[in-house]
N, C-alpha and C positions, 0 to 999 in steps of 0.2 A: 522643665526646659520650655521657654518659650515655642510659641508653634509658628510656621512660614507658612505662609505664601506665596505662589506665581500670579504675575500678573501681567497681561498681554493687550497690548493696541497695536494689530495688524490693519495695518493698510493698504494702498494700491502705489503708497512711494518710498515707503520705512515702515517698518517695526520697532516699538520698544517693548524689551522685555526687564522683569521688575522683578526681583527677590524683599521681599518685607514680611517683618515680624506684627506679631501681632500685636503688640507694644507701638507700630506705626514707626516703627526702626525703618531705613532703609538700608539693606546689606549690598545690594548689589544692583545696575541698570546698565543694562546691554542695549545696543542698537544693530540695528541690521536696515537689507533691503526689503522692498516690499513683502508679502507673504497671504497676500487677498487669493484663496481657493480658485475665486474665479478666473486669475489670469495664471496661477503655477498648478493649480490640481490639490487636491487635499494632499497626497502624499508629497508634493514639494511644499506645501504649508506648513506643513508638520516641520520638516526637514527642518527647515531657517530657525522652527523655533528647536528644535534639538540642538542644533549649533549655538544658538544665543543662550540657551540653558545650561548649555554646558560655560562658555562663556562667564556665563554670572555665576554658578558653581563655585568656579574657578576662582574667580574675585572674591566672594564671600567665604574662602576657605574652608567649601563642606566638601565632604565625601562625593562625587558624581556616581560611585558604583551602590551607597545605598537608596535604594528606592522603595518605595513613594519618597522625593526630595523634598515633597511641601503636604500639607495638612489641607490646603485645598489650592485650586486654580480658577482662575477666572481670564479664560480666555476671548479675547474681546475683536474682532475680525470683520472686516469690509468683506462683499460679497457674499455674507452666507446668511441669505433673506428668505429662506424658505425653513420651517419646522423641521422638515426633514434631513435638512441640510446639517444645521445643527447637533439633531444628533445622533446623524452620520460621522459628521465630522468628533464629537464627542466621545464616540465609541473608541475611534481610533486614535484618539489622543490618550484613553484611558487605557490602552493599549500598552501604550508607552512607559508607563506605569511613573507620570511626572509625581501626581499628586494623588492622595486620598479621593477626593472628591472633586471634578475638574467639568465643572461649567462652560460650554459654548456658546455666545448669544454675536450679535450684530453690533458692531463699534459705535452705532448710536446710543445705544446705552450705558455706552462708558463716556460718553459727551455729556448726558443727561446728567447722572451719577457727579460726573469732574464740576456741574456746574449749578448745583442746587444739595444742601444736605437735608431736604424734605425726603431724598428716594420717589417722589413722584414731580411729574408737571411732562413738559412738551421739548423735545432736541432736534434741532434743525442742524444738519452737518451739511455743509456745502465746501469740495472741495474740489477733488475730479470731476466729482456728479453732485447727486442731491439726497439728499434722502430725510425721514423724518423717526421721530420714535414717540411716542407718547402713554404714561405709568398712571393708571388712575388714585387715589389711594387709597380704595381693596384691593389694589395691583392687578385690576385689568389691563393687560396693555392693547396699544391699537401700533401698526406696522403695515409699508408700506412695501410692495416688492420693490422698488427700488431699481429696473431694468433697462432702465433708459425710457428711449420712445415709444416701444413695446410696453409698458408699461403707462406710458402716460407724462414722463417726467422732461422737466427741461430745467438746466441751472446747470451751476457748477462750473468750474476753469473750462471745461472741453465745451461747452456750448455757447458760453462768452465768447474763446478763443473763434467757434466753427460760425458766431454769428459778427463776426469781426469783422473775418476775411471774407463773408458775405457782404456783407453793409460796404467795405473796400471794394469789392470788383465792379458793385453795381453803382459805385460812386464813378468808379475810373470809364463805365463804357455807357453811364446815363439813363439806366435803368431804375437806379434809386436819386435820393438827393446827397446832395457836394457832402461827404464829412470830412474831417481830417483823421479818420482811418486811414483815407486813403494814400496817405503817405505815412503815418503812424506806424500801419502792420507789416506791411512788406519790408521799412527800413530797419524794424526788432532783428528779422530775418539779415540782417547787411543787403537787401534787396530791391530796385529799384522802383518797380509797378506790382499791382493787384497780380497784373498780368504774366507778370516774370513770375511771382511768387507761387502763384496758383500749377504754373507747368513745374514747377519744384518739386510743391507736391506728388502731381499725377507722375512723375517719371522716380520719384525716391529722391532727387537731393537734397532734400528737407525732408525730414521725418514728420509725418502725422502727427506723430505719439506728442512733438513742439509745441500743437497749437495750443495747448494748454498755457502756455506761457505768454498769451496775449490776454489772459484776464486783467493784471495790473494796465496791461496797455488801454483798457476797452474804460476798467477803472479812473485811472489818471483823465483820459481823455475829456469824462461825462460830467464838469468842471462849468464847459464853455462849447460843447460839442451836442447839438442834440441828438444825434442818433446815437452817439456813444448813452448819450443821458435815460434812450431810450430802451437801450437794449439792460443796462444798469435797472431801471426802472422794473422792466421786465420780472425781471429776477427778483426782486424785490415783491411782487406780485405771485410768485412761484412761492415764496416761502410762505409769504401771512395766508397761500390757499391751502399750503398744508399743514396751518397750524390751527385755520378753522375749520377742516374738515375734523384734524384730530381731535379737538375741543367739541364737533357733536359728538362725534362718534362716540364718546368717552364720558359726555354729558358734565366736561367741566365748563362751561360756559359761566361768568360770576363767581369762581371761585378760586380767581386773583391766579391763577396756575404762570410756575415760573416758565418762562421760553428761555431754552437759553440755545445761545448761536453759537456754532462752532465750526470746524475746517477753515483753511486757509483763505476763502472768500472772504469769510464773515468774518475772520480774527482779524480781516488785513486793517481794520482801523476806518475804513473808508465810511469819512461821512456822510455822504450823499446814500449811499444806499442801507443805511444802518437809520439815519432818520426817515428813509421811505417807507423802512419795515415800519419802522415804528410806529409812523401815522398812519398806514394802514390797517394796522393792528388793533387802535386804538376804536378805530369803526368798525370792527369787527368783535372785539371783546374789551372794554374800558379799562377792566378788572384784569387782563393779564399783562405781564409785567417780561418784559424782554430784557434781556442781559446778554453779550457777550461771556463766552467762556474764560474763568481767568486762569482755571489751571488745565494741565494738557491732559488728552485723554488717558491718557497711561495712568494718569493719578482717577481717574473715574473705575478704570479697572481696577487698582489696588482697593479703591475704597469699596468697592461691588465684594474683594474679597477679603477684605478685612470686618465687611457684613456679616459674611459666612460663618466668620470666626466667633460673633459678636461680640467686636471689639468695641472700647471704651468712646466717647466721643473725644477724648484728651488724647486717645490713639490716634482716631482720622486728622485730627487738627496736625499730629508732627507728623504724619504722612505727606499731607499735604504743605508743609513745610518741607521737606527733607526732598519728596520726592520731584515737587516742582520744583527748586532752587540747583538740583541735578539736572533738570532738563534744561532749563534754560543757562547755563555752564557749558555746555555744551558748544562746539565752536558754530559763527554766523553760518544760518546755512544748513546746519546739521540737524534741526529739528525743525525746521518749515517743512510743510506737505500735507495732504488731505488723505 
């Protein structure tokens, strides 16, 4: 009997979870809401995926009361950037008793993984936030806590979004220079001034959690706008710094190492900041080679456990076939997020 696997890309907007044979079958793919430890708790993490487990179970017409349900797991998770987190969290997953052997790591390496089949080079995810991963090829890896500004970090939808409605207020009262933010941000909002918008905020009739939805605003703009172009720019400068710091660290410098970009920043297409990485990259290491991600993390996670299995390369190929052409089937909408 062929042997399964789970496979899981939690993050901070959706979850997919993935039933596949070691043959690179796809049996089953569930979706769900977010499931990142750090905004639900490990025991609501777990939960979402019990639910979606059962879920795909259910679709792929196995047993849900025999367990272990899968031969191994590869659970792939936003928020869980510390060792011990992982396997914290791994314990108690194995608790649950999904699979034989059931892997925890940091959803960068299902980016990494979905976007180079060397199994090493450098994963830049920009979606919410920032974050980077980078696989040497003895498989040292090098990792980033990833904690915001406590940490160091700046990118991602929520920093675009929070450097938007800055660049806007300090346009509207003269503190900065004219963009056209500043009619841009507030009117995403149906809202009139920086100034209307801003007291939205501070009293709840706009949600916080929104601003994230001024990235494409901050995007579009950076065209014809330079402070939008600046703050775009920015970012841009946030990635190639953590993709040279991972390249000392890791001492791949010269040795052509893939980058691949991934989150809903970097997949959005935008040419302006996808040729800024790139020619800053280019000063920074000649020899490494940037890429967009073409399939979605979920398929980086299957392939992570379809590794385990050591399965065929004619496997990963209809994996990646079967499981990406389900994701993107999926209705507009239903799979965008970081």
């Amino acid at each position: 009997m062929s042997r399964i696997a789970i496979a899981v890309d939690g993050g901070n907007s959706k979850t997919h979870l993935a039933l596949v044979r070691e043959d690179g079958a796809l049996l089953a793919l569930t979706r769900g809401t977010l499931s990142s430890p750090h905004h639900i708790g490990e025991q609501g993490c777990l939960d979402v995926l019990e639910r979606l487990l059962r879920e795909a179970v259910a679709e792929a017409g196995l047993d849900p009361e025999a367990r272990p349900l899968a031969e191994v797991a590869a659970i792939l998770l936003a928020g869980v950037d510390f060792p011990a987190e992982q396997e914290r969290l791994g314990d108690l997953a194995g608790k649950r008793r999904w699979a034989g052997r059931t892997t925890v790591a940091n959803d960068t390496f299902a980016v990494l993984r979905a976007g180079t089949e060397r199994g090493w080079g450098v994963a830049v995810v920009c979606g919410a936030g920032i974050n980077c991963v980078g696989v040497a090829p003895d498989g040292r890896h090098c990792r980033f806590p990833a904690l915001g500004a406590i940490s160091g970090d700046w990118g991602g939808g929520v920093d675009l979004g929070y450097a938007a409605v800055a660049a806007a207020a300090r346009s509207e009262d003269g503190r900065g220079p004219r963009t056209s933010l500043e009619r841009a941000v507030p009117d995403h909002f149906g809202l009139e001034t920086p100034l209307e918008l801003a007291e939205a905020f501070h009293t709840g009739r706009v949600s916080l959690r929104r601003i994230i939805e001024l990235a494409p605003v901050v995007l579009a703009a950076a065209s014809d706008d330079a402070v939008a172009a600046g703050i775009v720019d920015r970012l841009a400068d946030e990635v190639v710094a953590l993709v040279r710091a991972t390249l000392e660290r890791l001492e791949l410098a010269g040795s052509a190492a893939e980058v691949v970009l991934g989150g809903g920043v970097l997949q959005s297409g935008d040419t302006r900041l996808l040729e800024s990485i790139e020619a800053a990259l280019r000063d920074v290491d000649p020899a490494a080679v940037a890429r967009v991600a073409s399939s979605p993390p979920v398929v980086g996670a299957a392939l992570l456990a379809l590794d385990e299995l050591g399965a065929s390369p004619e496997a990963a190929e209809r994996l990646r076939d079967e499981l990406g052409r389900a994701v993107e089937a999926e209705p507009v909408g239903e799979a965008a997020g970081g």
